[in-house]
VMD Tcl script that draws the C-alpha trace (Angstrom):
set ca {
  {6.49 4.33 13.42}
  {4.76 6.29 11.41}
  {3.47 5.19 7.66}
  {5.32 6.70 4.64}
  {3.13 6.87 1.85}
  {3.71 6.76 -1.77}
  {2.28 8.25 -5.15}
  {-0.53 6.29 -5.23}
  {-1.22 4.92 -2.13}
  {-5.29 5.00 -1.60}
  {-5.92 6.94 1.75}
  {-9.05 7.89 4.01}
  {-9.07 11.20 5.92}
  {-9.64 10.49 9.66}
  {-12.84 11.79 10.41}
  {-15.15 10.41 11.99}
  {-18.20 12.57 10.84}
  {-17.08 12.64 7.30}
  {-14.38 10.23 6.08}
  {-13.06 11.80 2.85}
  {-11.26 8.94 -0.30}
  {-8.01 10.60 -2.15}
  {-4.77 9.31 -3.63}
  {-1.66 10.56 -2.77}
  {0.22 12.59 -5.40}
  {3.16 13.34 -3.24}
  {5.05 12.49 -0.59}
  {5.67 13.25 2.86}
  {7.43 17.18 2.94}
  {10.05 17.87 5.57}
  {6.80 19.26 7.63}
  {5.43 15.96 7.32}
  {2.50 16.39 4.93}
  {1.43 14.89 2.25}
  {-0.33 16.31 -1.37}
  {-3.35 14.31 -1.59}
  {-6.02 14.86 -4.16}
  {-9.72 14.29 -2.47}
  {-12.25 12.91 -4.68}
  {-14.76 15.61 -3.37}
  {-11.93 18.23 -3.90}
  {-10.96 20.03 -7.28}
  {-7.77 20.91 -6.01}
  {-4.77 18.63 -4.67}
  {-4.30 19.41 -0.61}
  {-1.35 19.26 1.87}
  {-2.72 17.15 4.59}
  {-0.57 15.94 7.86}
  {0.45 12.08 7.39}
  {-0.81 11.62 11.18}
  {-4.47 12.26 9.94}
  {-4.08 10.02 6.61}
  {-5.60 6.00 6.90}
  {-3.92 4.01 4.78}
  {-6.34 1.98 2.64}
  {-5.04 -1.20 1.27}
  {-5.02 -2.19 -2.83}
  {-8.00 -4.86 -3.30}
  {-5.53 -7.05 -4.99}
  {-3.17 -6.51 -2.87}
  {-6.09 -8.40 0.16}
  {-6.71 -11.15 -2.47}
  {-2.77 -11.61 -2.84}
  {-2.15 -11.99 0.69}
  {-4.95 -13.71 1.36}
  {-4.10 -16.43 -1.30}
  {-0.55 -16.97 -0.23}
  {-1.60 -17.14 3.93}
  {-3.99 -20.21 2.86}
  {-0.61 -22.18 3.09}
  {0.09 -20.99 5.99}
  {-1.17 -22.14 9.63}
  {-3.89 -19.81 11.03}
  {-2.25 -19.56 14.39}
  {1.07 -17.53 13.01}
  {2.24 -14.87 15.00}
  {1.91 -11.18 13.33}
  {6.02 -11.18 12.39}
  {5.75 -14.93 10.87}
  {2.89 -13.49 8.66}
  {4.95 -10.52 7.81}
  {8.30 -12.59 6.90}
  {6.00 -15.20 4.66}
  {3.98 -12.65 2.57}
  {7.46 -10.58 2.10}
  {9.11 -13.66 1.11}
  {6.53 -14.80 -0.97}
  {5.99 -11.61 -2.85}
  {9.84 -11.29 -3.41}
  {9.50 -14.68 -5.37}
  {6.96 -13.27 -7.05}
  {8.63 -10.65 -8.09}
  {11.54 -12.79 -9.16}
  {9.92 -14.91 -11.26}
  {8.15 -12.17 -13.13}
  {11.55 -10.60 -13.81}
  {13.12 -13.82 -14.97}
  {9.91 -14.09 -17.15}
  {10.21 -10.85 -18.49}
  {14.36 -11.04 -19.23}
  {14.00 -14.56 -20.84}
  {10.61 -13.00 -22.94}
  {13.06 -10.47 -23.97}
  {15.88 -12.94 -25.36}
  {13.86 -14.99 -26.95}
}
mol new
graphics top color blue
foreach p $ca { graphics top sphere $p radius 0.5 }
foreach p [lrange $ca 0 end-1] q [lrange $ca 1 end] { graphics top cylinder $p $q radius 0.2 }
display resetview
């Protein structure tokens, strides 16, 4: 499966020789390639997805590493998926019901 990335998503050119940092501005075309704009770069580029690394959000690392401390250390990969899905949904629900009850008050 191949990774769909989103406006935003931090990404490393795969080279070896020189790994280029960007940000992606658009997403995937129906050729598969994606507007990125290069920090070395003045201009946005079309680059193929296959040659993009995706490279995750520092808080985003902190997050999942604070919610897998509960968690046992021997959990297979799709345990560790389900719990840091689950655990962000609830998240994300109680920042919603935060926000709507903020909002009636």
């Amino acid at each position: 499966m191949i990774r769909q990335f989103k406006f935003g998503d931090c990404v490393r050119f795969k080279d070896e020789e020189n790994p280029v940092f960007g940000v992606v501005l658009e997403e995937a075309n129906i050729y598969d390639q994606v507007t990125v704009q290069f920090i070395c770069d003045e201009e946005a580029a079309f680059v193929y997805a296959n040659d993009l690394e995706f490279i995750p959000n520092p808080d985003t690392a902190r997050l999942d590493w604070m919610i897998l401390r509960d968690y046992p250390d021997d959990m297979s990969t799709e345990d560790r998926v389900f719990a840091l899905q689950a655990e962000r949904d609830n998240i994300d629900t109680f920042l919603r019901l935060d926000a709507e009850q903020g909002a009636a008050a």
